[in-house]
N, C-alpha and C positions, 0 to 999 in steps of 0.2 A: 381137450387140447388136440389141435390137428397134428399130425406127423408132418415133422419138421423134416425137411430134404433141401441138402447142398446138391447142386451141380455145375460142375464146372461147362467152360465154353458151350454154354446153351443159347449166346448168339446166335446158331447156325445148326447146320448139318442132323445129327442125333441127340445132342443134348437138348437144343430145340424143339425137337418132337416127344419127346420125354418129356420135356416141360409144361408143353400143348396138354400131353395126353392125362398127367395128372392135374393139371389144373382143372379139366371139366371135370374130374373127377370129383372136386370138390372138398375133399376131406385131406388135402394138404395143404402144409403153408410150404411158401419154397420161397428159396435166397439162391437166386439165378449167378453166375458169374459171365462175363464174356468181354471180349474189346470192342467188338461192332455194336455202337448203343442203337444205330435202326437196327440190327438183327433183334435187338430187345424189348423193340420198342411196342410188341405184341403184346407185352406183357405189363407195362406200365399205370394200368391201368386199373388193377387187378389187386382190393384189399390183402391178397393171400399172397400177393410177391414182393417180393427186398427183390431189387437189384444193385448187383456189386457189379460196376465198371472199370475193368482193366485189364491186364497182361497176370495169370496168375502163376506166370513164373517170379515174378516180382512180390518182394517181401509185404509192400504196401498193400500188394491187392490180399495176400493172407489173412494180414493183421484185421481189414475188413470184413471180411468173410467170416472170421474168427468174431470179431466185433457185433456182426449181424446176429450170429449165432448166442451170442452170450445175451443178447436183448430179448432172444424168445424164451432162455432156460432152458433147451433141450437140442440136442440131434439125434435125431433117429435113423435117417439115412443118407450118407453121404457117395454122391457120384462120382467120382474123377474121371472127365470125358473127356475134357481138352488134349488136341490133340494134335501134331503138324506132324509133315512129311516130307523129305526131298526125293523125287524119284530120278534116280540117275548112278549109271556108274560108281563105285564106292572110288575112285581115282577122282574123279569129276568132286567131289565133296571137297566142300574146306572147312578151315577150323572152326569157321564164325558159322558154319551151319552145326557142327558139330554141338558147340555148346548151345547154339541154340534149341534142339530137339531134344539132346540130354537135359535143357532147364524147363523147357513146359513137360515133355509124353512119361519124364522119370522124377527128374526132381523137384518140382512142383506137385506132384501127387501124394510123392511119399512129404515134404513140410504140412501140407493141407490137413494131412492123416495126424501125424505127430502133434498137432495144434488140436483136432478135436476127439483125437481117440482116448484121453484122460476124461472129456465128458460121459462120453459112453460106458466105459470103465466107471464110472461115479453111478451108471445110471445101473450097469450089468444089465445093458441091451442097445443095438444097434447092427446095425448093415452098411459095409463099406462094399462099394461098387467098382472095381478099376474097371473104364472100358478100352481093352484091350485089343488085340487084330488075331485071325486066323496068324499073323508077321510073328504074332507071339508064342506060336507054337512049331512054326516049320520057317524054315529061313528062306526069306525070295531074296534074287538075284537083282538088283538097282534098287535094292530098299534094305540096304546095309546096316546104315546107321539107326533107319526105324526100325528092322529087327530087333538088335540090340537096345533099343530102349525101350520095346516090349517084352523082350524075354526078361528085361530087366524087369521091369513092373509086375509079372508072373513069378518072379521069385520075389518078389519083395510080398506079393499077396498069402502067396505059399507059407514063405516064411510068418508072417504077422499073423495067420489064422491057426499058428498052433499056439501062439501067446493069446489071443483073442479067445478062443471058443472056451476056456474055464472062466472069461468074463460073459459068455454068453451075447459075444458079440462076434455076428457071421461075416466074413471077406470073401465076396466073388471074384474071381477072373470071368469075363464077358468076353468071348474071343469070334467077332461076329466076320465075313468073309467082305466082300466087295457092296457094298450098298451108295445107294443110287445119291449121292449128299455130294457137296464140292472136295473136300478130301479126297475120295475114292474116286473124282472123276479126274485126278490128275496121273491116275493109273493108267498109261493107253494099251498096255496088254488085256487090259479087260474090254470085251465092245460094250457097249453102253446099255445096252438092251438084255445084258444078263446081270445087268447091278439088282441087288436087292431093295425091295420096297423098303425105306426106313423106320413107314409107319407098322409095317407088321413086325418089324426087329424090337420096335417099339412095345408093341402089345403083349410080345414072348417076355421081353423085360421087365414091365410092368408089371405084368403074373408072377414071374417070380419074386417083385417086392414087397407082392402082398401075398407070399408064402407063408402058412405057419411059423413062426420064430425057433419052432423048435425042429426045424426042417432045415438045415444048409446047406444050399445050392453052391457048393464049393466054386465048381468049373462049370461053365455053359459054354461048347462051341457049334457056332451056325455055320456051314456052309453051302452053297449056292448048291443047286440040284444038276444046275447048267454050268459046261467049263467054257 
């Protein structure tokens, strides 16, 4: 049986390339998520992919996901990539951004997890991925609300990996800096020319999901060489 892997918003940006990168790999099955069906449509193609189409802050896109997951019998690795941003001001925010960034970058992460961490738990093995920001470890200044719903996903990972690891089920925090994807180009304090490639953020990633199992890569953070 191939190792099973969820990721979420792999329409686009990093989840995307992730997706790219084990697919050639060959020795995965993956259950893609995302809203943009051409960002997915790379993929359609491909005995070794499920695609779930939608918003996975919404219950329905879960229960799918969940759904896809129970047809294969396993998960072995689960991504939480999805991810949005408002860059502006914390005055400048209103409420309808508010909930919306707290339902996909926080609470859509942690339902996805509580939906399949009882499989893993059944199986006593798995890898949960949050991919989280450099936002998640130091707080920037017009990225208020994405802090906090990173720092929030870093203590939800924290917390879960010390109920986790006597199931022998590993939770990374991924705390990668500016990379060159549409997300990160909506940052203009960064110049464009010092984003990170996201195919190599990719390859560091990768490497570590096919780390010994009995090896946990708690915390990973990347940051740029260039400010």
């Amino acid at each position: 049986m191939k190792t099973v892997v969820v990721i979420t918003g792999a329409s686009s940006g990093l989840g995307h390339e992730i997706a790219k990168c084990l697919l050639k790999k060959g020795n995965y099955s993956l259950i893609l998520n995302g809203r943009n069906k051409k960002g997915l449509a790379d993929f359609t193609d491909s005995p070794d992919v499920t695609i779930v189409l939608g918003d996975v802050a919404k219950k329905t896109t879960i229960d799918l996901i969940e759904n896809a997951v129970s047809e294969l019998g396993q998960i072995d690795i689960l991504i939480n990539n999805a991810g949005i941003t408002f860059v502006q001001p914390f005055v400048k925010n209103t409420e309808k951004e508010l909930d919306e960034i707290i339902a996909v970058n926080l609470k859509a992460p942690m339902l996805l997890t509580h939906r399949l961490y009882p499989m893993m738990v059944k199986q006593q093995s798995g890898l949960i991925v949050n991919i989280n920001s450099v936002a998640g470890k130091e707080a920037k200044a017009n990225h208020t609300m994405y802090s906090a719903t990173k720092f929030g996903l870093k203590g939800f990972a924290d917390a879960l990996r010390l109920e986790a690891k006597p199931n022998r089920i590993r939770v990374m925090n991924f705390h990668p800096g500016g990379i060159n994807t549409d997300l990160y180009r909506n940052m203009p304090e960064i110049p464009k020319e010092k984003y990170m490639d996201p195919s190599k953020i990719t390859a560091i990633l990768v490497h570590l999901l096919e780390t010994d199992p009995s090896i946990a890569p708690d915390e990973i953070v990347l940051n740029r060489m260039t400010k």
